[in-house]
C-alpha positions as CSV (number, residue, x, y, z in Angstrom):
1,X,116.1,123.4,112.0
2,X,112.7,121.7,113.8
3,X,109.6,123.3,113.1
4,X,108.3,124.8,116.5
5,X,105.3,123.6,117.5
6,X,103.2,124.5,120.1
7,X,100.5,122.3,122.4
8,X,96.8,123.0,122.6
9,X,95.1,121.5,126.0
10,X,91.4,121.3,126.3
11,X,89.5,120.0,128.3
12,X,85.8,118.0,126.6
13,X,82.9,116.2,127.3
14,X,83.0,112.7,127.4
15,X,80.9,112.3,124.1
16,X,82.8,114.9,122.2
17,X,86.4,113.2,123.3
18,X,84.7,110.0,122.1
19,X,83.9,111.2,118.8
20,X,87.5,113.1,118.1
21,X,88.8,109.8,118.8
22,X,86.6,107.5,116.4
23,X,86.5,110.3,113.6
24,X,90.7,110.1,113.5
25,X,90.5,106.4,114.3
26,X,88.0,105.8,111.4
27,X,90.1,108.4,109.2
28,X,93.8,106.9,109.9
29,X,94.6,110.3,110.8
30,X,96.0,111.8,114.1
31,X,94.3,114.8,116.1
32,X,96.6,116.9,115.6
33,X,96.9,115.9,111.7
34,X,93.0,116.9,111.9
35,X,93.5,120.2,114.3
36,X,96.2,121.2,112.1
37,X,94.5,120.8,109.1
38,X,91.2,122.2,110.1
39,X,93.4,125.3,111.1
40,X,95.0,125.7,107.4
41,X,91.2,125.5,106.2
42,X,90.5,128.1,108.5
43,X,93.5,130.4,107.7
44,X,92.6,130.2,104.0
45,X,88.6,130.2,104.3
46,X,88.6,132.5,107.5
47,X,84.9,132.6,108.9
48,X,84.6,136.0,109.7
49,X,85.2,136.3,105.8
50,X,82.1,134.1,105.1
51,X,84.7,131.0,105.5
52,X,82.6,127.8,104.4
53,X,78.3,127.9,104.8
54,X,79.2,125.5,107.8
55,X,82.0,127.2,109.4
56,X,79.5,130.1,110.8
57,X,76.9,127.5,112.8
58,X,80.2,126.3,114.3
59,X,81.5,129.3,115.7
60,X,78.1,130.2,117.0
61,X,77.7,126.8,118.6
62,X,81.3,127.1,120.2
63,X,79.9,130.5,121.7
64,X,77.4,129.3,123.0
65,X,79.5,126.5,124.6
66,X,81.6,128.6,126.0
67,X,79.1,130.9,127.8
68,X,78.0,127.8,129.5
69,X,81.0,126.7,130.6
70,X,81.5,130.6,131.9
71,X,78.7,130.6,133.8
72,X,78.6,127.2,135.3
73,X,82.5,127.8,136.5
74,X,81.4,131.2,138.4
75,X,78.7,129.2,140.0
């Protein structure tokens, strides 16, 4: 039986697009190889259980991303 799989759409800056790109290029890895493994990272180092030092500035960075993106689209 096929694993089900599911899609994730998003939509990114130019730069950021750009740089998923060149990291899996550079890497020989696909994004999804990279999305799914940064998800078992996740799942076994959760951040809201401390996770790794780094994982914490990232979720507050995406925050704060996503705010912007609020308030710019009820502009």
């Amino acid at each position: 039986m096929p694993e089900e799989r599911r899609a994730i759409h998003a939509y990114l800056t130019v730069d950021s697009h750009e740089v998923w790109h060149r990291v899996c290029e550079e890497s020989g890895i696909s994004l999804s190889g990279f999305l799914e493994a940064l998800a078992a990272d996740m799942k076994q180092f959760p951040p809201d259980a401390g996770g790794h030092p780094r994982w914490n500035d990232v979720v507050k960075t995406a925050r704060r991303i996503d705010a912007q993106r609020r308030r710019r689209g009820s502009s």
